[in-house]
N, C-alpha and C positions, 0 to 999 in steps of 0.2 A: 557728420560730427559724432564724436564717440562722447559721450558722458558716463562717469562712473561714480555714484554714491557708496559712502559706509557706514557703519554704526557697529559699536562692540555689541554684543550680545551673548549673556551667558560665557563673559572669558573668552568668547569669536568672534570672528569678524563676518557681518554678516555685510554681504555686497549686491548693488541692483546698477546694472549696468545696459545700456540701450547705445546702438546706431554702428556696431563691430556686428551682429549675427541676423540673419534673418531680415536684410532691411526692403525689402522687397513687399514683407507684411503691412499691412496697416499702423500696427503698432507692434514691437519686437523688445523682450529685456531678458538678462540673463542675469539670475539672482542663484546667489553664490553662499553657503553656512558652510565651515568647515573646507570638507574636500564633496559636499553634496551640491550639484549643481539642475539646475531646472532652465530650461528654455520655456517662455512663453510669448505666444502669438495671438493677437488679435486683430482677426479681417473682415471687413463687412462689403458688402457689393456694390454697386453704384446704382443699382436701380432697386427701386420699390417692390418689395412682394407684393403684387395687386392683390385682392379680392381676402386679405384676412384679416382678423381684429384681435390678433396678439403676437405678443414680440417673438422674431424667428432666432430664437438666439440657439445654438450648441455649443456645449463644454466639452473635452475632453481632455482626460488625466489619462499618461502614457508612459509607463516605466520599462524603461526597454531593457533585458537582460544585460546587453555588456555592458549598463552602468555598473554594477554588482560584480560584474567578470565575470559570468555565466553565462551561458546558450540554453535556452528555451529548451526543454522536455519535450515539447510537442512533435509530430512525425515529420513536421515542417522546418524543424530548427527555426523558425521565424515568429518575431514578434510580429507588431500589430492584428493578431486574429481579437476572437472576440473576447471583452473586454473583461479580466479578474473582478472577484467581486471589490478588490482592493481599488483598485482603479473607478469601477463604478462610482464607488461608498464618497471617496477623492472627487471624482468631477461633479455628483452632487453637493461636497462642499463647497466647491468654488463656484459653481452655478448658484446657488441658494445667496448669498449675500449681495451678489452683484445685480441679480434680475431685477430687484426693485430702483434700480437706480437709472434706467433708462426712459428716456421721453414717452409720455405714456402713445403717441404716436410715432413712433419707430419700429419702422415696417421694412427695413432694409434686413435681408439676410445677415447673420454674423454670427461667427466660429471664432472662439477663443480654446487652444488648443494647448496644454501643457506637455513637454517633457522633460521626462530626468534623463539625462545625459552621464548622470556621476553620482555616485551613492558611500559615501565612506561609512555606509550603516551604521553609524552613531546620531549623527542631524538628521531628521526624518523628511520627506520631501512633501509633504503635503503642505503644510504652513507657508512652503517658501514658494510654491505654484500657488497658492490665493493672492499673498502680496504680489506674486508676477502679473496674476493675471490684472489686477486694480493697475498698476503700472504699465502695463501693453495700454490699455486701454487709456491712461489719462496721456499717454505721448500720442496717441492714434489721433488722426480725426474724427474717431466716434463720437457720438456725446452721450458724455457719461456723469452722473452726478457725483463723482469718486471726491478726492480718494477713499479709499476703502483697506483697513490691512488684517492681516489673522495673525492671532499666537495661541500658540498651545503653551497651557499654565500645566505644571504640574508640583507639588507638593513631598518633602525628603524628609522625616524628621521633626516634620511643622513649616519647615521654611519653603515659601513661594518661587517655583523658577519660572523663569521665562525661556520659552522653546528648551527644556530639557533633552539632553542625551536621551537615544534608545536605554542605557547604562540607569541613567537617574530616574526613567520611567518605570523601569523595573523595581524599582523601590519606591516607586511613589503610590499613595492611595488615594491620588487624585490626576484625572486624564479631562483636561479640556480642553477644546480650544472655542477660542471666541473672535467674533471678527467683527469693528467696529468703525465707526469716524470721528472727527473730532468730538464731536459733541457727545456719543453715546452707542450703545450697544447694537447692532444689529442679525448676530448670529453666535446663536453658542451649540458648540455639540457637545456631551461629558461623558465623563462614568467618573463613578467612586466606590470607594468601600466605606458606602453607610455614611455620606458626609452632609452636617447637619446643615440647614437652609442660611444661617449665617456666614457659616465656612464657606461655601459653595458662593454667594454672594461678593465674599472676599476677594475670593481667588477670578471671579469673572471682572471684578471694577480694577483686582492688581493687572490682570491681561490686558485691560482699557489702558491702565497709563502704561505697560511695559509698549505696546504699537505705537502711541504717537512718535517716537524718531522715525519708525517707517514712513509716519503719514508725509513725515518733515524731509526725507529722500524722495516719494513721487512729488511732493512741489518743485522740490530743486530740479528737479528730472524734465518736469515738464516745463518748465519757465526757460529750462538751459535750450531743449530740444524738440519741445512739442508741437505738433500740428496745429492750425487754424479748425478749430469744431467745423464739422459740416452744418449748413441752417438744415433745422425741417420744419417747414413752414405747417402753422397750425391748422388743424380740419377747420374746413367753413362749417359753420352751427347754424341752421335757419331756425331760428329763434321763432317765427310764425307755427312753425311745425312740431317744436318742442313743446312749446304753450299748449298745441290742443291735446298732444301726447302727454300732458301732466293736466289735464283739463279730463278726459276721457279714461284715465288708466290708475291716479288715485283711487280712486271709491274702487273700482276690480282689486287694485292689490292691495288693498288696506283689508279685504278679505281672507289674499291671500296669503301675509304677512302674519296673519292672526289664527290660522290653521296648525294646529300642532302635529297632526301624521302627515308624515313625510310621500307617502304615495299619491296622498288625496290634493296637498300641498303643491304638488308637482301639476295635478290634471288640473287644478285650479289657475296656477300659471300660466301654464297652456293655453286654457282657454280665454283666460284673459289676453295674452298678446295676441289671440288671433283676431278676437271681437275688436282689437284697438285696430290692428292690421287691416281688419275686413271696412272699419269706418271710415279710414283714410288711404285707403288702396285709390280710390278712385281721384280725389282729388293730387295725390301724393305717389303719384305710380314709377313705379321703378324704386322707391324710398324702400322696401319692405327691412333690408338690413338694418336700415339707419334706423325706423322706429323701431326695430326688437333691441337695438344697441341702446339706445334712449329707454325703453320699458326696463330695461335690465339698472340700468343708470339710476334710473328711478324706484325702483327696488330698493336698490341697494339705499340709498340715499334715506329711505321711509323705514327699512330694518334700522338703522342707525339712529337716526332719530328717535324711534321707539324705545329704542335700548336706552340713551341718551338723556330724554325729555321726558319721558313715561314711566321708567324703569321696569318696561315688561321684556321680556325673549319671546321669541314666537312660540314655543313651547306652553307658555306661563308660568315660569320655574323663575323662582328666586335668583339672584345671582352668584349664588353660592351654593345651591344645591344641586346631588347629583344624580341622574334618572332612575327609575325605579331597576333593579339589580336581581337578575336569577343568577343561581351556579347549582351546576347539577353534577357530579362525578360520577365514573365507572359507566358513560353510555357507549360504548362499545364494547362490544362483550368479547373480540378476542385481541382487542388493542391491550397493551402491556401498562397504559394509563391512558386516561381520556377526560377531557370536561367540555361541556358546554356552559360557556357566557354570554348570559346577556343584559345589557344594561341601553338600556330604552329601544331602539330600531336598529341598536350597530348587536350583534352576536357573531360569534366564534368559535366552531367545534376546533377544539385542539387537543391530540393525540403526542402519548408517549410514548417512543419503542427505544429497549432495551439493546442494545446489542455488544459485540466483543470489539478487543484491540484490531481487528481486520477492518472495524466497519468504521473506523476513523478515517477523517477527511482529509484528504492528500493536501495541502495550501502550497503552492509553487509562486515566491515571489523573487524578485531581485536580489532579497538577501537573505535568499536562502529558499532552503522547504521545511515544511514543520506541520505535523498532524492534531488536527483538529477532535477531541473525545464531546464533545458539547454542538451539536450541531441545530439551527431552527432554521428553518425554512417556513413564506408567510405566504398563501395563495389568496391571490384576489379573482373572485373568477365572476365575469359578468351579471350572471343572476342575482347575486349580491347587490345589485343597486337598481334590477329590471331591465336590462339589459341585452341583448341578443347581440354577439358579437364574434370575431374568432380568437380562440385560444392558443394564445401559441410560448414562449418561456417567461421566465420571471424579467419584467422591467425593471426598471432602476428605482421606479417607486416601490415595488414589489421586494429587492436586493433591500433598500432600505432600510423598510420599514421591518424585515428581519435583522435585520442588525441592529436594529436600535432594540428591538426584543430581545434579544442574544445578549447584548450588554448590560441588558436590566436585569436578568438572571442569571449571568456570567459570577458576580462576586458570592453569591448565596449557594451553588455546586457544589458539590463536596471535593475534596482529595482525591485524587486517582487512587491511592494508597489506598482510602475508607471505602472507595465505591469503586468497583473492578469495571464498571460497562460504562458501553460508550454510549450517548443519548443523543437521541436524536426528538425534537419537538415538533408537530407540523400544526401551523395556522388554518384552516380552512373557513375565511369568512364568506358568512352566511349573509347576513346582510348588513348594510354600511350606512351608517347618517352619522359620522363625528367617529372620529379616532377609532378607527379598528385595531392601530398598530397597540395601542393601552390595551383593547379587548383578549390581544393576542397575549400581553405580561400574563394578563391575571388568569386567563384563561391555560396559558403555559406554567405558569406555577400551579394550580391546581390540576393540572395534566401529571407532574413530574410527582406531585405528593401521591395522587394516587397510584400511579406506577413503583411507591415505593423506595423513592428517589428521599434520600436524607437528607433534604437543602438545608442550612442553617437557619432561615425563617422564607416567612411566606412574604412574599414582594406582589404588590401592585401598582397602577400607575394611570395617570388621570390629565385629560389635554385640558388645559387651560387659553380663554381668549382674550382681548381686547378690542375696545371700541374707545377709539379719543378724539376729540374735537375741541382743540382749546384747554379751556380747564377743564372740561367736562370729559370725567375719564369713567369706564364701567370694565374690569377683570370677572370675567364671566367661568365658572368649572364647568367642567365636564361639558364643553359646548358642540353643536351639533352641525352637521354640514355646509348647513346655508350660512350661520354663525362665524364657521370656522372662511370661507370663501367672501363674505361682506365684511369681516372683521379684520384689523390689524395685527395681528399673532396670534401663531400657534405656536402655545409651548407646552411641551408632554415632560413632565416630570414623574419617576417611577423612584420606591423603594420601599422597604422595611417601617416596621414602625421607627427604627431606631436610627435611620438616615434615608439619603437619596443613593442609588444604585445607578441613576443613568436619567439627563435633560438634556434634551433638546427645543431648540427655541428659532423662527423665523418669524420676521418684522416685515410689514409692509410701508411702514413711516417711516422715517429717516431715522430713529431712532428709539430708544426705551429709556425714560431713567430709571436710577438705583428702587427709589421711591416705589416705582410702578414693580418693579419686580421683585423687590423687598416682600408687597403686598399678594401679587401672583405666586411669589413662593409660599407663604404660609398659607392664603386659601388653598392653593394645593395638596397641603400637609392635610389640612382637614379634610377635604375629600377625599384623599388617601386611606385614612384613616378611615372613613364612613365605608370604603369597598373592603379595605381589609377584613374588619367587621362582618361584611355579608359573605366573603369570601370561608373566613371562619366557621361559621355558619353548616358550611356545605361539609369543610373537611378543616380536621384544625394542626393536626401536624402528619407527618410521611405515613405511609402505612407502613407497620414493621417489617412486611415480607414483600420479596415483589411477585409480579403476577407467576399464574401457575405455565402459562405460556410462552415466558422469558425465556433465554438462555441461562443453564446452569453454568455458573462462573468459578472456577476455582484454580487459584494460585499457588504454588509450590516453590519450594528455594532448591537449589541443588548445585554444586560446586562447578564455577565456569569447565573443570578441565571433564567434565563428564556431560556439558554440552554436546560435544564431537558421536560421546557415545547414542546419545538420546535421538539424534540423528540419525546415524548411520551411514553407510558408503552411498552416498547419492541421496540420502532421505530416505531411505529405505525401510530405516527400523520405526519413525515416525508416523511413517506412513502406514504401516502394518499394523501400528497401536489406531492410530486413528480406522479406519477400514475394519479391526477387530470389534474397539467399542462405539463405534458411531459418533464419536467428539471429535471437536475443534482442536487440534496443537498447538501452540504457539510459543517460539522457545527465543529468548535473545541471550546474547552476549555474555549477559552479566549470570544470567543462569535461572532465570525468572521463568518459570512455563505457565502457562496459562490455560487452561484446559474449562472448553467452554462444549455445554451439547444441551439438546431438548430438554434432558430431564438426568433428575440427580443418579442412576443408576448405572446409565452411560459415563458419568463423568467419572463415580466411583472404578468402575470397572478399569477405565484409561488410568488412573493416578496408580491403582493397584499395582499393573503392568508396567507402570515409570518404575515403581519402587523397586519392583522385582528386578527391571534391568540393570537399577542403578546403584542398588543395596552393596555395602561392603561386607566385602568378607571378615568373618567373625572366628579368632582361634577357638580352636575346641570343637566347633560347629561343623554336621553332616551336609554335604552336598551332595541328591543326585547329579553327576556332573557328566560332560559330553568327550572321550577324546578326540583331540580337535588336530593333535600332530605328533608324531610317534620320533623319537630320536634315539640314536644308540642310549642313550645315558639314561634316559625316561619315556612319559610321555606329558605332554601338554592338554590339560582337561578345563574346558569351558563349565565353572559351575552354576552361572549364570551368562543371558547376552553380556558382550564386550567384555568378559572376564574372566581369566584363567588362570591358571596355577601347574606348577609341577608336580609332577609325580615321580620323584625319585626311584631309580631300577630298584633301589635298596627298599624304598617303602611302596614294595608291586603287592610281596609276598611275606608272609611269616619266615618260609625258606627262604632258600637261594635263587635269586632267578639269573639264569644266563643269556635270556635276551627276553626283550621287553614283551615281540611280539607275541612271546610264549603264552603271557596273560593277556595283554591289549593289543587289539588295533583301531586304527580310524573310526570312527563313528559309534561306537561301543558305548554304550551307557553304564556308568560306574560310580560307586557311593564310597564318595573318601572324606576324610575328615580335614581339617585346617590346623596344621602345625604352625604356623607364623607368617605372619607379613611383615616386610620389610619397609623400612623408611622410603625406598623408593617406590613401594607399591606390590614389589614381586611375591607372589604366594608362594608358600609350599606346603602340597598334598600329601596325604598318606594314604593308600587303599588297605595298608597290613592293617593300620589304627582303626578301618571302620569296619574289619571283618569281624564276622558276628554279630552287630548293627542293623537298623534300619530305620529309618525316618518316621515311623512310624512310634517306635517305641521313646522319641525325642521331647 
């Protein structure tokens, strides 16, 4: 049976259709904006992944060139290789809001798999693979606690849209989307330019009501078409063995609950599951999983309560305040900028390098390519957390967690125009206990100040948690690992004093109210504001020069049709200036060069040489000049590269001359003056006018 829902949206018609494609899947729907169309699939396996104790689920987001009408750049012509960062960024959205909604024992393999099949580059595809994937899922016989749907709000003028054109997002100063259920919020990603914690509020509870007609097509969808839920039957609990594991393992972790360094915190855990383990190994053998899965249970359950009942953190930190905060700049002595952050047990060397238009990032997507001058990259590398392990590229948490860095100092960059280089920031975290990716903002904007880097203000940014049970709610700042992993949200809010720049937010409850987040955002503000502060502290605005080890950068205008000259036959005369003074070239279209090298001598040397090639000739004015082509009538004399001029037989000599070669031939070097230039460019020389002359006496 075909079922097909729709709903207007934003002036279109957005459509979710299930049981025409794909029906072989689990659960199959094809969700339609515009002329941008997305397949999504959801399959799970029939049998139980034995032996593990979390959900096997994978996402994948997959935008295959001929939606776009392109062919892959690759040596392969073929899509599906490894994954864009776009794609990555994509399938942790849709991954993120959906995980917590599975039986917390579902242990069945399952892949929910997006693609875009059709791309009118205007309706964006991501939005439209979240709502697909809630809808695979709610026709499937998964169980899933859905539905679940996403919209991206964006802002034109003041006025709120729902899923915006690529067209109205280019005008908008506000990029979110949020993914929720009926009752309440459960995922927002954003950026803005500087939008204040009320705004931002607005625009995430207008996305809440613009979704429910989705929520209202996956019911109709799944009532018309949907599968019978598969059972999974609940874990047996021996309630005898729980008791003595909450009997023996309170008093050990109520020690270990109440340790605030993080290293010692860990050996102390340790050592309590084993002592719990080593008591009842004997009576309890073969249990060893189940009592560490119970001690962890139980953990968790006593962090909470503390938080809760008590109103301490394991740390002893208030609930509003943020760990104690170093910043240190210029610690690398031949990086172009550098800071170390640290702010309790998370710290972050992060480095700025300067570099030219060449060193810009190629972005190859569906609709289109387009080069990146702003680039961060975040490394998470084992030793960071104690760790021994092998290193091998950036993961999706890794992709991430620089993206969401990159967006939080995206709007404070200057103008290509203002600032000629291209910047690259790298994360190197040192070690880890709560939001590295915040350590990596502040740590990056104090890297780029001291490189020199002109940002419009100094941005920071600060993870925020929760703990709720009932009425009993606690929004904790700047919260720390074990906090953030026993806790119900992590949301990292980043910006200026003067707004937010970029939040993102994941829920482990079914939902968040306004109320709750209302509240989360302004503690945030303040915390923000307490790092700004220390941040200031270290460095309070850009340096006015950048490092002495940068590339020298310098720009010149020069008239498109004298591009071709600056060149030369093959590149030749470009490549002779660069190769003379040791700089960089770089020449486009419009007639922009760019001339980049070590150090300011080189670069003067190369622009000297542009000029000289590309100088007009001046009437009145002496040229040693080159003859370049000898004709009965004259000869033709180069008095600078790619420009020459005639030398009339008449103007060889004072006399008479009866042939040219009498005075000139080929390659002769000869000092004439400039009688006129014509509207279309053509010179003409005089050698009679510069006799007696010499350049010297000019």
């Amino acid at each position: 049976m075909i079922k097909k829902c729709s709903i207007e949206l934003n002036g279109q018609t957005l459509t979710v259709e299930s049981g025409r494609i794909a029906k072989q899947a689990s659960g199959s729907v094809v969700v339609t904006l515009g002329e941008t169309m997305v397949l999504v699939t959801a399959v799970a396996t029939d049998e139980v992944r034995a032996g593990i104790d979390f959900l096997p689920l994978t996402v994948e987001y997959q935008e295959m060139s001929y939606a776009g009408g392109r062919i892959p750049g690759n040596f392969f012509r073929r899509d599906m290789g490894r994954p864009g960062e776009r794609e990555t960024l994509t399938s942790r959205l849709i991954d993120r809001p959906i995980r917590p909604l599975f039986p917390d024992n579902y242990h069945y393999e399952t892949q929910v798999i997006a693609s875009v099949f059709s791309t009118d580059k205007e309706n964006e595809a991501d939005v439209l693979a979240m709502l697909g994937a809630s809808a695979a899922l709610e026709v499937s016989d998964i169980p899933f606690s859905g539905p679940i749907a996403g919209v991206r709000v964006g802002r034109v003028d003041g006025r709120l849209i729902a899923n915006p054109t690529l067209s109205q997002l280019a005008e908008s100063d506000i990029n979110l989307i949020v993914a929720g259920n009926r009752t309440g919020i459960v995922m927002v990603e954003a950026g803005g330019l500087f939008v204040s914690e009320s705004e931002m509020i607005e625009a995430i509870f207008y996305g809440h009501e613009a979704m429910q007609p989705m929520l209202d097509m996956q019911e109709e969808l799944k009532s018309a078409i949907g599968k019978s839920k598969r059972e999974i039957p609940p874990e047996p609990v021996d309630e005898e063995l729980h008791k003595k594991i909450v009997e023996l393992g309170n008093p050990l972790l109520r020690e270990v609950i109440t340790t605030a360094d993080k290293m010692l915190r860990q050996q102390k855990g340790r050592d309590a599951r084993n002592s719990v383990v080593e008591a009842l190994s004997e009576t309890y053998e073969g249990k060893k999983s189940e009592i560490k899965e119970s001690l962890h249970d139980l953990e968790k359950k006593m962090v909470r309560e503390m938080i809760l009942n008590e109103g301490k953190r394991i740390d002893g930190r208030p609930f509003s305040e943020v760990r104690p905060i170093e910043c240190v700049v210029g610690v690398l002595p031949r990086a172009h900028g550098s800071a170390l952050f640290t702010r309790g047990e998370t710290q972050a060397m992060v480095s700025a390098t300067l570099g030219t238009e060449r060193d810009e990032q190629r972005i190859e997507t569906m609709y289109g390519d387009h080069f990146r001058s702003f680039i961060l990259h975040y490394n998470f590398p084992p030793y960071s957390v104690g760790e021994a392990k092998r290193i091998g590229g950036p993961g999706r948490r890794d992709i991430g967690h620089g993206a969401l860095a990159r967006r939080a100092l995206l709007p404070v960059m200057p103008d290509n125009e203002d600032f000629q280089y291209c910047v690259r920031v790298v994360s190197e975290i040192l070690e880890s206990n709560g939001s590295s990716s915040m350590a990596t903002v502040c740590g990056g904007c104090l890297s780029l100040m001291d490189a020199g880097v002109p940002i419009k203000e100094p941005v920071a940014g600060v993870a925020m948690g929760l703990v709720a049970e009932g009425d009993k709610v606690a929004v904790l700042t700047d919260i720390i690992g074990d906090e953030d992993h026993y806790g119900d949200m992590d949301f990292k809010v980043t910006g200026t004093r003067d707004g937010i720049t970029a939040l993102q937010m994941d829920i482990k409850v079914e939902n968040i109210s306004r109320g709750v987040l209302e509240q989360a955002l302004a503690q945030a503000k303040e915390g923000r504001l307490f790092i700004l502060d220390a941040m200031n502290e270290a460095i309070s605005k850009p340096r006015t020069n950048v490092s002495e080890y940068a590339p020298v950068i310098t720009r010149i205008k020069i008239k498109p049709e004298k591009v071709r000259v600056l060149i030369g036959p093959g590149g030749k005369t470009i490549r002779e200036i660069s190769n003379a003074s040791e700089a960089r070239i770089d020449v486009d279209d419009e007639g922009t060069v760019t001339i980049s090298s070590s150090d300011k001598e080189s670069a003067e040397s190369a622009k000297k040489m542009i000029n000289e090639i590309l100088q007009e000739a001046e009437v009145g004015k002496l040229y040693m000049g080159k003859v370049v082509k000898i004709m009965d009538f004259g000869a033709f004399v180069e008095i600078f590269p790619g420009t020459d001029g005639l030398v009339h037989i008449s103007q060889l000599d004072k006399d008479r001359v009866n042939k040219v070669t009498d005075i000139l031939n080929e390659g002769d070097e000869v000092l004439v003056k400039v009688l006129e230039v014509n509207n279309d460019g053509k010179i003409r020389l005089s050698r009679k006018a510069a006799l007696g002359e010499s350049l010297d006496n000019v």
